[in-house]
C-alpha positions as CSV (number, residue, x, y, z in Angstrom):
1,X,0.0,0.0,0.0
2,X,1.4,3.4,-1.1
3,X,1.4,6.0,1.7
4,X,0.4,9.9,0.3
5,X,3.0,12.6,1.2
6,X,1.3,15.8,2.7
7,X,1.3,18.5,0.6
8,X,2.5,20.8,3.4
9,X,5.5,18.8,3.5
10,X,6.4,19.0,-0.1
11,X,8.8,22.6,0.6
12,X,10.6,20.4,3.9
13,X,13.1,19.5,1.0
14,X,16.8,21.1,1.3
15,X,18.0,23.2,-1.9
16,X,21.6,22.0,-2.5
17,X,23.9,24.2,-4.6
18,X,27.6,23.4,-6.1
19,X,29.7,26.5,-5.3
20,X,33.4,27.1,-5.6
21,X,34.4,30.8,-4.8
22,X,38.4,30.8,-4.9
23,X,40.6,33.8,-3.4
24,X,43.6,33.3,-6.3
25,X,43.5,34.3,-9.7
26,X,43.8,31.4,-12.2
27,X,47.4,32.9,-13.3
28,X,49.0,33.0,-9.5
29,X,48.2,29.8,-8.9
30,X,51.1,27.7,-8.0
31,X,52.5,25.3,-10.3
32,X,54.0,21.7,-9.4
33,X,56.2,20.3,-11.6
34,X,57.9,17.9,-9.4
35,X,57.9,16.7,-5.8
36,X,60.1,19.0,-4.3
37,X,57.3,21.9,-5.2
38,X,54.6,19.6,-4.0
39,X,56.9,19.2,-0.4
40,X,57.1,23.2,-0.3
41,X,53.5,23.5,-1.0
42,X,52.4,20.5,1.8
43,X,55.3,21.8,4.5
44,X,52.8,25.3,4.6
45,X,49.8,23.4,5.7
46,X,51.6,20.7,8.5
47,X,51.9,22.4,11.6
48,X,55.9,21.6,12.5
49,X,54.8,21.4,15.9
50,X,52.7,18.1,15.6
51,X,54.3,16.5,12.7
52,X,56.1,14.2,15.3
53,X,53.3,13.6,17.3
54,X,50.2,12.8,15.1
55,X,49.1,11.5,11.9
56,X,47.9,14.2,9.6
57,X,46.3,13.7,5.7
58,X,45.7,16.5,3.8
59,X,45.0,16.4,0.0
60,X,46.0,19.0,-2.8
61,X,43.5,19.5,-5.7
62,X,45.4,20.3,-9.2
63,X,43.5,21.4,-12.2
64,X,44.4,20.2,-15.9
65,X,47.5,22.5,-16.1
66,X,48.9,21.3,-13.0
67,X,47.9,24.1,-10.8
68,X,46.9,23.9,-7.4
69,X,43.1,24.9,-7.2
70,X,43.7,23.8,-3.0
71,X,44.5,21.6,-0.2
72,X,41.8,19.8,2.0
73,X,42.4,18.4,5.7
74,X,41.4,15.1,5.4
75,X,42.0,13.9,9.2
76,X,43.9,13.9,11.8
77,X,44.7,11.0,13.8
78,X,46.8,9.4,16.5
79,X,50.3,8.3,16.9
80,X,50.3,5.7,14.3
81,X,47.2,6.3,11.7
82,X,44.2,8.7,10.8
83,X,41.0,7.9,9.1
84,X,41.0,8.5,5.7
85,X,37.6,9.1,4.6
86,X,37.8,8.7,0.8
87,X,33.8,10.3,0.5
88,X,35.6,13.4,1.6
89,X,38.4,13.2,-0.5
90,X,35.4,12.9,-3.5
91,X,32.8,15.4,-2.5
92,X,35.6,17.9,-2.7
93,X,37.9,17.1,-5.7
94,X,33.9,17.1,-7.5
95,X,33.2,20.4,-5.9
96,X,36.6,21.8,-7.3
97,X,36.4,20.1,-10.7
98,X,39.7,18.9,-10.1
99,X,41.6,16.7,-12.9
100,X,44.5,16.0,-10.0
101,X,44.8,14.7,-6.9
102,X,48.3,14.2,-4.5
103,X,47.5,12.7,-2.0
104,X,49.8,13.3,1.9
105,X,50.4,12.3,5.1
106,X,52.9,12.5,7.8
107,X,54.7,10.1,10.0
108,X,55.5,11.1,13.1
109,X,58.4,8.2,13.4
110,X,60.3,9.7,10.8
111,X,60.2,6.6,9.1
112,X,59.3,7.4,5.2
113,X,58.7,3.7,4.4
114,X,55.2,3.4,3.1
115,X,53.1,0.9,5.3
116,X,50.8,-2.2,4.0
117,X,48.1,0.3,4.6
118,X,49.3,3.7,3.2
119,X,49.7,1.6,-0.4
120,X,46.3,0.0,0.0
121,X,44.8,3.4,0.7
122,X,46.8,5.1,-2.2
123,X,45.7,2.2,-4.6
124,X,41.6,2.5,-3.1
125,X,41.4,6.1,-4.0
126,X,43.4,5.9,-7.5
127,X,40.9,3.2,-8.5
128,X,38.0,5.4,-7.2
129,X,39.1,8.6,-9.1
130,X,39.8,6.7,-12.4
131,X,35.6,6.8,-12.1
132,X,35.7,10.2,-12.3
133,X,38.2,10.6,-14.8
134,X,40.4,12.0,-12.4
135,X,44.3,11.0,-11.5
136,X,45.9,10.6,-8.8
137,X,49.6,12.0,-9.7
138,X,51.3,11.3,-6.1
139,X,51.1,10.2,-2.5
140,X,53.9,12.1,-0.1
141,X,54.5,11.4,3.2
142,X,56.6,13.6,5.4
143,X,58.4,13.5,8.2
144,X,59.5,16.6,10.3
145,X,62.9,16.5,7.9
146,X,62.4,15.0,4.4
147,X,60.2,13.5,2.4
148,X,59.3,10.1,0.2
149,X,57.5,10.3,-3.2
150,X,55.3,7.6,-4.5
151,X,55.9,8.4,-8.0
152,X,59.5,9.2,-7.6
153,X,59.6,5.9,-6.4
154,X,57.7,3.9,-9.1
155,X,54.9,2.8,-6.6
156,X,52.0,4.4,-8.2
């Protein structure tokens, strides 16, 4: 049996809209050619004075031309992980139109070695943006003094 909505019910429904309102001009944005400008970029957004103590992620968002259209806060986490909430990561790179994604996260060991997990992560959300026509270009973990690529290091 097929229960009848209320009429007075019918303006209960949320409006959504899709709006991106950036702050820099499509010709200041920065540019990333390599990782070393994706680690100068990233080291702006980790706070130096938790980098050894918790798990951060954080995303940057690259249009077609390989300029940063911004950088999202995924999580932040404990001493040895974060949750990393790949909905998120989605619902934004959409809202940006973004053809890019690098994905990052820190270590507060110092140890650069991608875990079991950080490559299952990386491989999860490369698959998932391939849907969307999108590419993941690079995962980067830092520590408090250097940095590892994924792509630099052949595992994408």
């Amino acid at each position: 049996m097929e229960k009848k909505i209320e009429s007075s019910t019918w303006n209960l429904v949320s409006e959504v809209e899709l709006v991106y309102k950036s702050k820099v001009k499509a010709s200041e944005r920065p540019f990333l050619k390599c990782s070393a400008d994706i680690e100068k970029i990233l080291r702006n957004f980790y706070n130096e004075n938790t980098i050894e103590l918790q798990e951060q992620f954080y995303v940057l968002y690259l249009n077609r031309a390989y300029k940063v259209l911004g950088i999202y806060k995924v999580s932040s986490g404990g001493i040895t992980g974060t949750v990393v909430d790949s909905r998120l990561i989605f619902a934004m790179a959409l809202k940006l139109a973004s053809c890019y994604l690098i994905l990052s996260h820190c270590h507060p060991s110092g140890n650069l070695n991608p875990s079991n997990e950080d490559i299952r992560i990386t491989h999860k959300i490369k698959e998932a943006a391939a849907l969307f026509d999108m590419k993941v270009i690079d995962h980067v973990i830092l520590s408090s003094e250097d940095y590892l690529s994924f792509s630099d290091e052949g595992l994408l």
